[in-house]
N, C-alpha and C positions, 0 to 999 in steps of 0.2 A: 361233445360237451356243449351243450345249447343252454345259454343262458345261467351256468350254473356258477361263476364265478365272476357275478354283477355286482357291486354294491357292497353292502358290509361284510360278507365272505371275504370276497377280493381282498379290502383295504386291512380288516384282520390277520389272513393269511400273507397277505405280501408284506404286512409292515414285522409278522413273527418272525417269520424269514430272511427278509434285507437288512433289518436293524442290525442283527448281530453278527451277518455276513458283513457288511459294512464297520460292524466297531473292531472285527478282530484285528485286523492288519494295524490301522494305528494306533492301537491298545496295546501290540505288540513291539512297538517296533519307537516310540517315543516314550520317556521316561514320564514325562510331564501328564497326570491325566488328564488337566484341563487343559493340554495342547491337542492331548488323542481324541477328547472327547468334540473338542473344537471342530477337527479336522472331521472325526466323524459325522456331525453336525453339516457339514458344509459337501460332503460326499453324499451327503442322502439330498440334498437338494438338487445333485445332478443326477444319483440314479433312481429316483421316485416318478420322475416325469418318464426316465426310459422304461423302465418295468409299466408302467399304465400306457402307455401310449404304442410300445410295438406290442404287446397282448392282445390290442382291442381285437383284431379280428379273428385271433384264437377264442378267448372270450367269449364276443359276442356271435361266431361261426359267418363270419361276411367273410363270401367267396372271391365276390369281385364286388366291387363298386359300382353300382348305377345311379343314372342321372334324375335318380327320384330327389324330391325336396328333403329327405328326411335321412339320405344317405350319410348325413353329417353328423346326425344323433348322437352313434356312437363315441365321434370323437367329443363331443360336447359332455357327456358323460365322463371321458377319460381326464378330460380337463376336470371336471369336480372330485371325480375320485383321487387328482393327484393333489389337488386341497386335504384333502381328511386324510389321504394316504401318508402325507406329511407329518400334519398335528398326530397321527399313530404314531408314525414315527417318531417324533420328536417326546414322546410322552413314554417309549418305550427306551429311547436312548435314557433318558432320565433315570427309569426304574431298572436298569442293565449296566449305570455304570460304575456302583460299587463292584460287581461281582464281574465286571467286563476288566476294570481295574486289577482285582486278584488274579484271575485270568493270564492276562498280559503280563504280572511280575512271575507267575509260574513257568511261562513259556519264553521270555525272554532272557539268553545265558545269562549267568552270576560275575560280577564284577571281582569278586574275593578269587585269589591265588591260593590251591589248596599247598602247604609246603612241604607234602608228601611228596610231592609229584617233582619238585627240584633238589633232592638233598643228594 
């Protein structure tokens, strides 16, 4: 893979993928959606920098590090892509969390007592 997940690929593909990896769990597991949406919110700001930044060298195919001026490139690129990788993200929580909401109340058990089940 040389080159092939640089740039707008990457920050599309990762932010399609983490966003909603990231909202299930507290979309499931808190009642409140503006508490899960929150949390999810604040979960993409820690793993948006991990997703860009240990890829680069799959990514970009650096085998080892040399003491050229420009062996830093990479990471300077990963720092811009976790800017926009973000704003993805955060644009895509946006538009994921009605149906991440519905989601969440289908997979989280039922609070109701059926009175079959105790008679």
């Amino acid at each position: 893979m040389d080159r092939e997940l640089i740039g707008l690929p990457f920050i599309l593909l990762a932010a399609a993928f983490l966003t909603p990896a990231t909202m299930l769990v507290p979309y499931r597991y808190f009642r409140s959606p503006e508490r899960a949406r929150a949390i999810s919110a604040l979960a993409l700001f820690v793993f948006v920098p991990l997703v860009a930044f240990c890829t680069v060298r799959w990514r970009w195919g650096i085998d080892e590090l040399d003491d050229s001026p420009a062996a830093g490139l990479p990471y300077l690129a990963a720092a811009y892509e976790t800017f926009w990788l973000w704003c993805a993200s955060m644009v895509a929580l946006l538009l994921l969390h009605s149906p991440m909401t519905r989601v969440g109340e289908m997979l989280r058990p039922s609070d109701k007592i059926d009175p079959d089940i105790f008679e």
